[in-house]
N, C-alpha and C positions, 0 to 999 in steps of 0.2 A: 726689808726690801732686798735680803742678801742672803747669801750660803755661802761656805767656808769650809775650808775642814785643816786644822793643824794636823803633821803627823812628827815623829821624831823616828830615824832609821840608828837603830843601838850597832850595827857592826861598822856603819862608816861614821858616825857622829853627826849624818846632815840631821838638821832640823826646818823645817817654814810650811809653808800652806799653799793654800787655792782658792779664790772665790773668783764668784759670778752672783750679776747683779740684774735686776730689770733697768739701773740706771745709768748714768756714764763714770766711769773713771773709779771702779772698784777697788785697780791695785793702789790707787794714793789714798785712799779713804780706811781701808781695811784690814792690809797686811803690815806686820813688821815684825823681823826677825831679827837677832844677834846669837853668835855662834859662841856667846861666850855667856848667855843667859836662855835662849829657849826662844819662841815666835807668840806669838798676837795675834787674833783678830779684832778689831772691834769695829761695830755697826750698829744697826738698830738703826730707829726712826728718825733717831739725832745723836749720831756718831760722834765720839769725842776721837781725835787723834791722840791727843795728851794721854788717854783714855791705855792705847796699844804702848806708846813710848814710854810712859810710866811705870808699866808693870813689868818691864822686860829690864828698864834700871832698876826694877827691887830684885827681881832673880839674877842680874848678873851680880849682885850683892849677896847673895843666897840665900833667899828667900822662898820658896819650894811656893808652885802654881796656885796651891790654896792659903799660902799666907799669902802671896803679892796680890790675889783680884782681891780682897774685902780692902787693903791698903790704898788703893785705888778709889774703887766703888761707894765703898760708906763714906767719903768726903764730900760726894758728888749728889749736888742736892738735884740733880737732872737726870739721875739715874734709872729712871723708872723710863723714860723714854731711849735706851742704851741696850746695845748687848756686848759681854765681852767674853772672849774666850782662849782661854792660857795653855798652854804646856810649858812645863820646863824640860833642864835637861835629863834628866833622870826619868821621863818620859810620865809624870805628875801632869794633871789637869785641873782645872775649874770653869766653871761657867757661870754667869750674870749672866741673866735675861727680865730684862722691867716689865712691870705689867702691862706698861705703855704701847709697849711693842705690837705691833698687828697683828694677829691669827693668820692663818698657825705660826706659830714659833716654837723652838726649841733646841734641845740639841741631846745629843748620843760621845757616850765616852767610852773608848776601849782601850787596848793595851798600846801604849805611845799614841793616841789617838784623840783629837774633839772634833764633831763633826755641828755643827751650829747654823741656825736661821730662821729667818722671819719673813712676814709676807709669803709665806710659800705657799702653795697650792693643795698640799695636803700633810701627813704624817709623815706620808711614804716618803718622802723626800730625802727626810733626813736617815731614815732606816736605809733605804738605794745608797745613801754618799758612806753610809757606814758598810753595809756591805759591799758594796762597789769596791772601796779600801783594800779590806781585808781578801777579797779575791784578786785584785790583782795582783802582776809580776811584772817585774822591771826593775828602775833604781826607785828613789822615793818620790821626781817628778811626774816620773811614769805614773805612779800609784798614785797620785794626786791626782791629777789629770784626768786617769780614771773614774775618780773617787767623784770630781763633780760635773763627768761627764752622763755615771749612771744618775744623778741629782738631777741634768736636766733632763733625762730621756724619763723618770718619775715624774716630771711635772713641773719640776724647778720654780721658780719666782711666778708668782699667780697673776704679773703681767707681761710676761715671757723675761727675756735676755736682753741686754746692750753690752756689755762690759764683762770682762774677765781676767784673771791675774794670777798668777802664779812668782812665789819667790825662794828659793830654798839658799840655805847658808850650813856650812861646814868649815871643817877645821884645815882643809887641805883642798877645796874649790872656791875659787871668787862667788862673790853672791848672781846666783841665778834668777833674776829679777826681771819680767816681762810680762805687759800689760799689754791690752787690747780695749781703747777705751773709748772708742763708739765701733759695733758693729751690729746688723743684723743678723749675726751666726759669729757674736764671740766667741764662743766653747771652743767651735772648730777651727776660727781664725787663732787659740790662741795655741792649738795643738800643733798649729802649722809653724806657726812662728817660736814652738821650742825646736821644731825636727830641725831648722832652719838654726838655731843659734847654738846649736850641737852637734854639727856635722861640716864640714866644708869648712874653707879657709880661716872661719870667724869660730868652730869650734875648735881648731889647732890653734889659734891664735891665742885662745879664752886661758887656754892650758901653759902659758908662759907668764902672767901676771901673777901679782903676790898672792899670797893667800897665809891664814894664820900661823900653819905651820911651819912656811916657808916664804918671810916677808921679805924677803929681799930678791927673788927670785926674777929671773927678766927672761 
């Protein structure tokens, strides 16, 4: 019922994702990131939370994307009904997807890159959120943003949109976490509401709180 797509950016260190959903409340369902182990998706038909927070305590332990999802996933006798999909920091992927999950599903992996979903309307989907990625330019929200913006102009969720989310985390920005969890033109309400939390008094403001490499900063 969902698309995503992880990406990791190697010259500033951000790492997190993007999705959109045909249902409500994507960003609490699907994303989770830590700048001190890599970012998360997970969804599917019957989303585990546990599912994203778990895998991201075995990589900030160092445990590289294809050890931490089977760590995870072979516990999980629900699994077949789940999708999960990992990057670390070193820019390493993996992907779960159950057979449970609804047609189509899938996902596409590239360099710092997963692009993942289900319920989707066709192939092309998830090929659009991969190459959407890879063309665009900006920082790595931008190319997110992008990435599953080309997703739903492909045909995105094969009962359209409600919901969508974007979260990125770095080692020198506070986490950039913004959700839009009921609309009918989430994609666009959530592109509004980054221009919006990056600009004007509340993005000069964003830039004086702590952040990893400089936690005490005011």
């Amino acid at each position: 019922m969902t698309f995503s797509i992880l990406a990791l950016d190697r010259d500033t260190g951000w790492v997190g994702g993007a999705a959109t959903t045909g249902s409500l409340c994507v960003g609490g369902w699907v994303l989770r990131a830590n700048p001190r182990g890599g970012a998360s998706a997970s969804q599917g038909a019957a989303p585990s939370t546990f599912w994203g927070e778990d895998v991201l305590t075995e990589m900030a332990r160092g445990a590289s994307a294809p050890e931490a999802l089977p760590r995870v996933v072979d516990a999980d006798a629900g699994r077949a009904a789940r999708q999960l999909a990992v990057l670390d920091l070193q820019g390493r992927t993996a992907v779960h997807t159950g057979h449970d999950n609804t047609d189509v599903k899938g996902s596409r992996e590239g360099p710092d890159f997963v692009a993942s979903g289900n319920l989707l309307s066709s192939e092309a989907v998830l090929d659009a959120i991969a190459d959407g990625y890879r063309a665009a330019e900006g920082n790595l929200p931008d190319r997110l943003l992008a990435a599953i913006r080309a997703g739903e102009r492909a045909g995105g969720d094969s009962r359209g949109l409600l919901s969508a989310a974007l979260l990125v985390v770095g080692p020198d920005i506070p986490p950039l976490t913004l959700r839009v969890d009921y609309s009918e033109t989430p994609v666009d309400d959530l592109l509004s509401l980054h221009a919006r939390a990056t600009s004007g008094d509340y993005g000069d403001w964003v830039k004086t709180v702590p952040v990893l490499d400089d936690p005490y900063r005011s």
